[in-house]
C-alpha positions in Angstrom: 170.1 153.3 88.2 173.1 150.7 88.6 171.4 147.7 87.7 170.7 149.7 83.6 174.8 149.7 83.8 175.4 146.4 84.4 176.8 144.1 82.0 173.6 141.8 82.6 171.2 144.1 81.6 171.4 144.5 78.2 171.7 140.8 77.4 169.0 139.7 79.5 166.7 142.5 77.9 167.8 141.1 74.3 166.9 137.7 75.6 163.0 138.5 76.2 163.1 141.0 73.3 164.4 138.1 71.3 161.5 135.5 72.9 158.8 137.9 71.4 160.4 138.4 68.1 161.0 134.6 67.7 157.0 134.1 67.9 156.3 137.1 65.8 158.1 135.9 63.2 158.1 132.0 63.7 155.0 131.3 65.5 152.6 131.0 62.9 154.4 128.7 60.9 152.3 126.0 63.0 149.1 128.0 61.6 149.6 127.4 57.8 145.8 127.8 57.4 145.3 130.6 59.2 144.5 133.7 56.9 147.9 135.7 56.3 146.3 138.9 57.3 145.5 137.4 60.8 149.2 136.4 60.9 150.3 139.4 60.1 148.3 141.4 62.9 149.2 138.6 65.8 152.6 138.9 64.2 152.5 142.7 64.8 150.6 142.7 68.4 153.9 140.5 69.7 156.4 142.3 68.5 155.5 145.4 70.3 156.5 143.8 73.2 159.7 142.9 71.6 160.0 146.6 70.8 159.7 147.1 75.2 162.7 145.2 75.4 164.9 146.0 72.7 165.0 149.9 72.5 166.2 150.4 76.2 168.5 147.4 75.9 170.2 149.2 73.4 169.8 152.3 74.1 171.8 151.5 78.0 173.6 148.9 76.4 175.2 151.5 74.1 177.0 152.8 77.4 178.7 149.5 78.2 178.5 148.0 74.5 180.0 149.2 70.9 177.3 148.9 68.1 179.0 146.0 66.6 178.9 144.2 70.2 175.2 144.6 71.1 174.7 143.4 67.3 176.9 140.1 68.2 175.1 139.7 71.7 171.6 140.1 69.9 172.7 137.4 67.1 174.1 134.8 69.6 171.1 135.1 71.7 168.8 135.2 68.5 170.3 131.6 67.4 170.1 130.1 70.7 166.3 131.1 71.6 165.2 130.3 67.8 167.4 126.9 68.5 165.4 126.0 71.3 161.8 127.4 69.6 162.5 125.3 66.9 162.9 122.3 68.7 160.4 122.7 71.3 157.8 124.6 69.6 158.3 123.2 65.9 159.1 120.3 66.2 162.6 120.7 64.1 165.6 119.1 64.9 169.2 120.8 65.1 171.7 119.5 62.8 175.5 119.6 62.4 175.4 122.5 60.0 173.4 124.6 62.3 175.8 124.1 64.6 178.4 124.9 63.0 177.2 127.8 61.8 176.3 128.7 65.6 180.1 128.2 66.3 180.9 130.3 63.6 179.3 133.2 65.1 180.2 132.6 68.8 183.6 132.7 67.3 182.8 136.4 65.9 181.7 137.6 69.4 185.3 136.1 70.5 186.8 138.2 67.8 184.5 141.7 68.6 184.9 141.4 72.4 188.6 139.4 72.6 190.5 142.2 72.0 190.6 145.9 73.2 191.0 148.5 70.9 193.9 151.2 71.3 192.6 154.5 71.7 
């Protein structure tokens, strides 16, 4: 299976892993009346799809990726989809501070996958 070995695979796995979570655990914040228990069931029934994506993007990540790389690449696409869910979907805006704080950790993938390690 080449394409499971690609460097594209893995990230583009956490990215619809990462859409699902997003919901699951941001998504009802529009339904503040909603009985918690409901929230917590819809919560659970969308991130098992999450689940789909996540375990074999790591699991065939980790044959490209170091643990502390797939964790970066998970973090940086984390912030950006909850970025754009939070604009789109609730309606908050993006300040300076979240941005900076974005740059901070694009700056810490720079770090994890700038330089090789000697072996």
């Amino acid at each position: 299976m080449p394409f499971l070995t690609t460097i594209w695979f893995t990230p583009m796995m956490l990215l619809c892993s990462n859409v699902f979570m997003t919901f699951a655990w941001y998504g009802h914040l529009k339904y503040k009346m909603s009985p918690i228990w409901i929230v917590i069931l819809v919560s659970w029934l969308i991130a098992l799809p999450e689940y789909i994506f996540q375990v074999p993007a790591n699991r065939f990540g980790s044959n490209i990726y170091s643990a502390a790389q797939l964790k970066t690449i998970q973090e940086i696409i984390s912030l950006a989809v909850f970025s754009v869910f939070s604009v789109l979907y609730l309606g908050e805006a993006i300040r300076w501070n979240h941005i900076v704080g974005f740059c901070f950790i694009v700056m810490a993938a720079f770090f994890l996958f700038g330089f090789k390690q000697k072996t």
